[in-house]
TORLOLUM-856096 format. One record per residue (C-alpha): residue in one letter; x, y, z. Coordinates in steps of 0.02 Angstrom, whole numbers, padded with zeros to 5 digits, always signed. Layout:
BEGIN
AXYZ ...
REM end
This chain:
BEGIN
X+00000+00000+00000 X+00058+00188-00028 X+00133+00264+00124 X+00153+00447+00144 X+00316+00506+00259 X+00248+00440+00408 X+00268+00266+00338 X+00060+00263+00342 X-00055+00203+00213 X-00124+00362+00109 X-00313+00285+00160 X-00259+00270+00349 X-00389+00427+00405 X-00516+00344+00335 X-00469+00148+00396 X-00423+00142+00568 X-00336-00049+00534 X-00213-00124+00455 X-00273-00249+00325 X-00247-00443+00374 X-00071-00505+00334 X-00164-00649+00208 X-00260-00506+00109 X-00116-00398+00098 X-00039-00533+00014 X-00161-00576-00101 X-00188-00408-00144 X-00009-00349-00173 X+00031-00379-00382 X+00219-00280-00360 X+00312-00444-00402 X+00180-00440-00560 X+00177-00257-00619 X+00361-00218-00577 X+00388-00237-00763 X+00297-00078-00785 X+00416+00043-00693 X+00482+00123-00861 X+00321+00162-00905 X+00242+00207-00739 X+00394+00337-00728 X+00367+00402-00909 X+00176+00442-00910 X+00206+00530-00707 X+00349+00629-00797 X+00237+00695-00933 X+00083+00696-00791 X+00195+00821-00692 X+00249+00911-00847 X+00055+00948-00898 X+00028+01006-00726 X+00158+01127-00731 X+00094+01198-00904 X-00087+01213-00843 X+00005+01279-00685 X-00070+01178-00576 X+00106+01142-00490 X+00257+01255-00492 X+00416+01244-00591 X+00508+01201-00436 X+00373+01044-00388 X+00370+01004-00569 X+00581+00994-00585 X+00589+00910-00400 X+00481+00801-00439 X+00562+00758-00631 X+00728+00735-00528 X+00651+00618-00414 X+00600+00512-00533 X+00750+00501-00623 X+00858+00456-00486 X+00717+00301-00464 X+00740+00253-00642 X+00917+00235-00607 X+00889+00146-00447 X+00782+00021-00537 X+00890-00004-00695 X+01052-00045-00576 X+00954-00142-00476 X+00945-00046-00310 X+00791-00018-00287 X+00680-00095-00145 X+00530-00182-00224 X+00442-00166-00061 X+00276-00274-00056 X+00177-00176+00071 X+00167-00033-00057 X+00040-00134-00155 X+00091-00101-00327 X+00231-00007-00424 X+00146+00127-00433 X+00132+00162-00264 X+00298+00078-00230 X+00387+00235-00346 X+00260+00366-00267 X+00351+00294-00087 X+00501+00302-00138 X+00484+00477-00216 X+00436+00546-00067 X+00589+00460+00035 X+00675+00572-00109 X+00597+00740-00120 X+00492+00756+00027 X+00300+00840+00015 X+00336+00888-00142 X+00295+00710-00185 X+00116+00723-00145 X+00088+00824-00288 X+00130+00684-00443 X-00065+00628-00390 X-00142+00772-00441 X-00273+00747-00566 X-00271+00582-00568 X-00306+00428-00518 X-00238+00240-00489 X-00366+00194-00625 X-00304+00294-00775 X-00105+00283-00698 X-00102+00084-00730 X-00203+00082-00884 X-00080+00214-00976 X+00055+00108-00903 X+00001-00037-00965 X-00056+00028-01140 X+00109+00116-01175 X+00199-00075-01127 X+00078-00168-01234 X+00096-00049-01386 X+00298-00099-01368 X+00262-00292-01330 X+00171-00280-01493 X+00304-00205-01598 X+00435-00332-01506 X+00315-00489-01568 X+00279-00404-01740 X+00481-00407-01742 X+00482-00599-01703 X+00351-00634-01816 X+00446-00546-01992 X+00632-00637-01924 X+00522-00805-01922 X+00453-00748-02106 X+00632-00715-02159 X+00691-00901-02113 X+00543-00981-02192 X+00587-00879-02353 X+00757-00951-02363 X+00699-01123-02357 X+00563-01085-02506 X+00706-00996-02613 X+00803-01158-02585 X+00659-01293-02606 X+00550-01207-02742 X+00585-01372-02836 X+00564-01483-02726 X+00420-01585-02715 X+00311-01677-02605 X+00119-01736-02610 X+00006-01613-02533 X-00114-01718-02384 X-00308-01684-02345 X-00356-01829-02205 X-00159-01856-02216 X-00181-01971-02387 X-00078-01896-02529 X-00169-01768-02608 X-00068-01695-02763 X+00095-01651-02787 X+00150-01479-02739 X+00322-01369-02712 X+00396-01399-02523 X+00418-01215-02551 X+00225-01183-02579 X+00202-01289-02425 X+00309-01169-02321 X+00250-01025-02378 X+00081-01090-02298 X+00139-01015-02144 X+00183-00859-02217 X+00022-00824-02250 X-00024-00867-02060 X+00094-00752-01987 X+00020-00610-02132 X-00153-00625-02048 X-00043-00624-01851 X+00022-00469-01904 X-00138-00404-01956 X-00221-00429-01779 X-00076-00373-01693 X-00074-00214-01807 X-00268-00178-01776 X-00240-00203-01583 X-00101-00081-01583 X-00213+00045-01677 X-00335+00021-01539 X-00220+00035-01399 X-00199+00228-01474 X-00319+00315-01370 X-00240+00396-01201 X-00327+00355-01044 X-00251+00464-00949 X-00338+00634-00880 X-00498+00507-00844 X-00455+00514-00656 X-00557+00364-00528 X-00705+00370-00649 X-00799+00544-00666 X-00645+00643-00759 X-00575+00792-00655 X-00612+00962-00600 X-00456+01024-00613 X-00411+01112-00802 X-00289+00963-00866 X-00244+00960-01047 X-00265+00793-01121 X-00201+00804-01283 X-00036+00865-01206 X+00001+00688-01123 X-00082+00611-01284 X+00041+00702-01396 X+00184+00668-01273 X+00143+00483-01249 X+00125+00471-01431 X-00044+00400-01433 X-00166+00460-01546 X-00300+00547-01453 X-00371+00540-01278 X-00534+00409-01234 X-00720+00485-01240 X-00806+00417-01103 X-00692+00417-00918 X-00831+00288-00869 X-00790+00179-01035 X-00593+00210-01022 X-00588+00139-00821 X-00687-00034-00861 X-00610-00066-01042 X-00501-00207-01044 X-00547-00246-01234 X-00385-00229-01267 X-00316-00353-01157 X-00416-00471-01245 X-00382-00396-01420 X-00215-00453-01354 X-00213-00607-01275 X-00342-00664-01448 X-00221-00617-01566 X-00080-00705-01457 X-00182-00867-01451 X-00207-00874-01636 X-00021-00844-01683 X+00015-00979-01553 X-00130-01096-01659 X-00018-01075-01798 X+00134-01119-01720 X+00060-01254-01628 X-00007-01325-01812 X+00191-01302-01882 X+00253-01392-01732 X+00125-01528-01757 X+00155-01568-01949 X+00337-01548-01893 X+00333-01690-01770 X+00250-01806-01905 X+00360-01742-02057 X+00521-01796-01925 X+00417-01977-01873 X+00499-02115-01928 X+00357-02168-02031 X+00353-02010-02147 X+00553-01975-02141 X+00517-01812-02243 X+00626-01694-02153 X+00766-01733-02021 X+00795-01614-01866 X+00962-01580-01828 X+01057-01623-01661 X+01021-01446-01579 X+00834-01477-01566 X+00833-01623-01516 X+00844-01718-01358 X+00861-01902-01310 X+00811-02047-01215 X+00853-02099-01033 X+00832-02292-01077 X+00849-02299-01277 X+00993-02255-01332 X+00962-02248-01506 X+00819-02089-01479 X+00826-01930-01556 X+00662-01826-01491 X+00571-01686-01578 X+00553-01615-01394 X+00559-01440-01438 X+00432-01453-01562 X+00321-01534-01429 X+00346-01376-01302 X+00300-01274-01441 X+00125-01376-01478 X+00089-01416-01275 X+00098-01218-01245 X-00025-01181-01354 X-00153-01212-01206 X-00082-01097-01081 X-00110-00940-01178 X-00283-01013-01205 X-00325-01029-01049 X-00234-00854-01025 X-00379-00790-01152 X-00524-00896-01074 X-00471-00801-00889 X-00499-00636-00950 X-00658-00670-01029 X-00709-00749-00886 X-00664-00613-00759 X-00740-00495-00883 X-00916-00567-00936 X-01004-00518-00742 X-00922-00357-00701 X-01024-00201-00703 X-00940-00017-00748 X-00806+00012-00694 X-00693-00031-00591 X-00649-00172-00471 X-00507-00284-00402 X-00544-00426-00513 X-00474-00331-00679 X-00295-00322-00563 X-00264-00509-00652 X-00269-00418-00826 X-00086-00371-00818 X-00022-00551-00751 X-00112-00653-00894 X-00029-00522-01018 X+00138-00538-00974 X+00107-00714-00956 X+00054-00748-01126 X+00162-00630-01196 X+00322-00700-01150 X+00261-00872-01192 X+00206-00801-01374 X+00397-00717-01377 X+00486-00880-01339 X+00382-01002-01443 X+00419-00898-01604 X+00607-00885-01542 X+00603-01073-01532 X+00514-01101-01697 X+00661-01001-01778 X+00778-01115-01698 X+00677-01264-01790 X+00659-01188-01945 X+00858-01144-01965 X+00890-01342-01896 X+00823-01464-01994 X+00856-01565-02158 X+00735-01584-02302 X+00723-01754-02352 X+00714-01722-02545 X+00718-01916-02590 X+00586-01968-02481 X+00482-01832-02533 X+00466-01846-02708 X+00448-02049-02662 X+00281-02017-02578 X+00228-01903-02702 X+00254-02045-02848 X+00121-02134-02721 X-00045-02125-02702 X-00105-02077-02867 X-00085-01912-02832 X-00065-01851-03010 X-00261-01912-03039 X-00344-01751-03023 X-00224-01672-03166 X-00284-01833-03298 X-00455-01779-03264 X-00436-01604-03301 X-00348-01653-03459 X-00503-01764-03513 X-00605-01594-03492 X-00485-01484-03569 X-00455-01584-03723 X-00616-01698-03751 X-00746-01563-03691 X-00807-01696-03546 X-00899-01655-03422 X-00804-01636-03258 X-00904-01784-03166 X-00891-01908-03329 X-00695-01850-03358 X-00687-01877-03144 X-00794-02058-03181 X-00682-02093-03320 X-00520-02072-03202 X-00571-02168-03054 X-00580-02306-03169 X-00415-02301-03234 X-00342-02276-03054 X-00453-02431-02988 X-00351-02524-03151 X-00191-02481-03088 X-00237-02528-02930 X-00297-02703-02978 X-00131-02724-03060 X-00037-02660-02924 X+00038-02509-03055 X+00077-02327-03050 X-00037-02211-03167 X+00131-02183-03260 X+00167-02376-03264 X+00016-02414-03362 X+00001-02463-03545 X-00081-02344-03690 X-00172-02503-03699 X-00225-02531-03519 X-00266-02342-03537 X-00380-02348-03675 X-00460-02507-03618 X-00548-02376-03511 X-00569-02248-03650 X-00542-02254-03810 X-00532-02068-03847 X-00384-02054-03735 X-00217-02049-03818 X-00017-02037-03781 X-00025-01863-03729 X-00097-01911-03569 X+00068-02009-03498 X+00176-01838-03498 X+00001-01783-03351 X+00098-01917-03260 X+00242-01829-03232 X+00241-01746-03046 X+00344-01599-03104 X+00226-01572-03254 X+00088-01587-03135 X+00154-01434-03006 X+00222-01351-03156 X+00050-01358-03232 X-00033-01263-03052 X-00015-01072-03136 X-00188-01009-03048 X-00156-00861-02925 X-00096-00945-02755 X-00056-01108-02843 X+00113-01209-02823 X+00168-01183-02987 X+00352-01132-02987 X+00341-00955-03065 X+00198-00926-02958 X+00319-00987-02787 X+00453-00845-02835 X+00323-00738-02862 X+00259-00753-02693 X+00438-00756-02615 X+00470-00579-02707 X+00273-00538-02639 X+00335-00590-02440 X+00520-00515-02450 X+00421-00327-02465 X+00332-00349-02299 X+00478-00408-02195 
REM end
């Protein structure tokens, strides 16, 4: 709790008591929202600075005040300073130790405003720079996936729906997959930080304030975009949070899905890629084991900022305007989900720059499966004016052949072919082909080769 210079809570007129030892602990959060100092001390600094302007304080408060709050800033950053857990929160814990610094003086940082607007500019302005730090994370994740497409545009693999071999496509086009993901990430992250652009503080407890603030001074000096509407509104929002932990749980979907194709891709039973010794670990009993166990932490997190999400809409869905204690769990399922969403994509990039594409095996399972049935089909439509569903009747009958005889499409006869249908001619083994067949893929966001470096060129301009 906040203690003025007689070491006394500021409410202490008003309660007679201390508060028990057991909710004084519950209701400290100073080992949660110490992580806030630098931006506690930043939006009191410009606070102060309004005041002065409006001249609501003097030039001598303002500048002891500025000083005092330096010389906590430095206390902080060299790791001096007392993180003291009877002041409640950091916020209270700097306004202590300012006035241990500057005496009285101190008193005045308050001024027109409240605890309520204090934490939420706080922890807007360190949201707005956790954004920008995953938005970072997500473009050097983009940048490693676009090395492996330039390197595998020709290498190919059969696409899977229900995991049976689809058709073939580019490894690189299945890469790029996740591009596209991390696009839409950015996206959400980018919309949240637009929304995180209006300046709460000046709102006060609730009502505002009677004395003659300026509000777009602090919003022009915190660099957000303009100040909130309603004080009521700005006090009980937390849509934010949840614009937050949202766009944090689908990123980590995504990442969980990579992780998850990863771990088959490595299996011994698909052998399509190879992870390399760094991100790997082994077996206590077998000594043979090499385990894709940081591709499993990725996929297992995935819940926690879930959950992280679910807790805020919980604590949210029966709360009234505006404020109460319950929103003090906001700023601990943030940080929380933040640093898992930080270390995840760190740990992705660690994948994606360690592993081996198995280029063999690849194109093996692609010659499998018949997965080059879809483009004999399209032929019979293209060039005998079929109907999709007779040229698609036409095919599964050929494919059921070379099933009987235990064949590839490509291993069949002209004969054998035509036993089928008649019409059919040569021109239909070179549909065989696989490379033919991804070659053949030119419609917009197909895996056709010049459409991959197309898309690589696309990606490199939003890195």
């Amino acid at each position: 709790m906040s203690k003025n210079k007689n070491n006394k809570p500021v409410w202490s007129t008003r309660i007679k008591k201390n508060s028990s030892s057991l909710f004084a602990k519950v209701g400290s959060s100073i080992d949660v929202d110490k992580r806030l100092y630098r931006q506690d001390i930043q939006a009191s600094t410009i606070h102060v600075e309004m005041l002065l302007k409006k001249k609501i304080i003097s030039l001598q408060v303002k500048n002891k005040i500025v000083w005092g709050l330096k010389k906590i800033l430095n206390e902080i950053t060299k790791k001096k300073f007392n993180f003291d857990k009877q002041s409640e929160d950091i916020h209270m814990s700097i306004e202590k130790r300012l006035f241990e610094i500057i005496g009285e003086d101190a008193g005045f940082i308050h001024t027109a405003r409240s605890r309520n607007d204090q934490v939420l500019v706080d922890f807007k302005l360190w949201m707005i720079e956790a954004t920008n730090d995953i938005i970072k994370e997500i473009n050097s994740n983009t940048s490693s996936i676009l090395k492996i497409a330039e390197k595998n545009i020709f290498t190919i693999m059969p696409s899977f729906t229900h995991l049976k071999n689809a058709q073939p496509i580019s490894f690189a086009h299945y890469i790029l997959a996740y591009v596209e993901m991390f696009e839409r990430d950015k996206k959400r992250f980018l919309n949240n930080r637009e929304s995180l652009m209006e300046n709460p503080l000046g709102v006060a407890a609730i009502a505002g304030t009677s004395f003659d603030i300026d509000r777009e001074y602090t919003t022009k000096k915190l660099k957000f975009k303009k100040p909130t509407g309603n004080s009521i509104d700005t006090v009980s929002d937390r849509d934010f949070v949840l614009d937050f932990l949202y766009s944090i749980s689908v990123c980590s979907n995504h990442i969980s899905r990579f992780a998850e194709e990863f771990i088959l891709w490595n299996s011994d039973a698909f052998d399509l890629i190879k992870l390399k010794d760094k991100v790997v670990t082994g077996s206590s009993i077998m000594p043979q084991k090499k385990n894709p166990d940081t591709l499993e932490y990725l996929r297992g997190k995935t819940g926690n900022v879930y959950g992280n999400l679910f807790s805020m809409m919980t604590i949210l869905k029966g709360l009234p305007l505006s404020y109460f204690k319950d929103l003090q769990d906001d700023k601990e399922l943030a940080f929380k989900s933040f640093d898992q969403i930080k270390i995840c994509l760190q740990i992705m990039r660690e994948v994606l720059n360690n592993f081996i594409v198995n280029k063999k095996k690849m194109i093996q399972l692609a010659e499998t499966g018949y997965t080059t049935a879809t483009d004999l089909a399209d032929h019979i439509v293209k060039e005998h004016k079929y109907p999709f569903r007779k040229a698609y009747l036409v095919t599964t009958k050929i494919v059921n052949l070379a099933e009987k005889k235990g064949k590839k499409l490509q291993e069949l006869t002209m004969q054998e072919i035509k036993s089928v249908d008649k019409k059919l001619s040569e021109d239909v083994l070179k549909l065989f082909n696989l490379k033919n067949s991804v070659k053949s893929k030119k419609s917009y966001g197909g895996t056709s080769f010049e459409n991959i470096k197309k898309m690589i060129k696309k990606y490199k301009m939003n890195v």
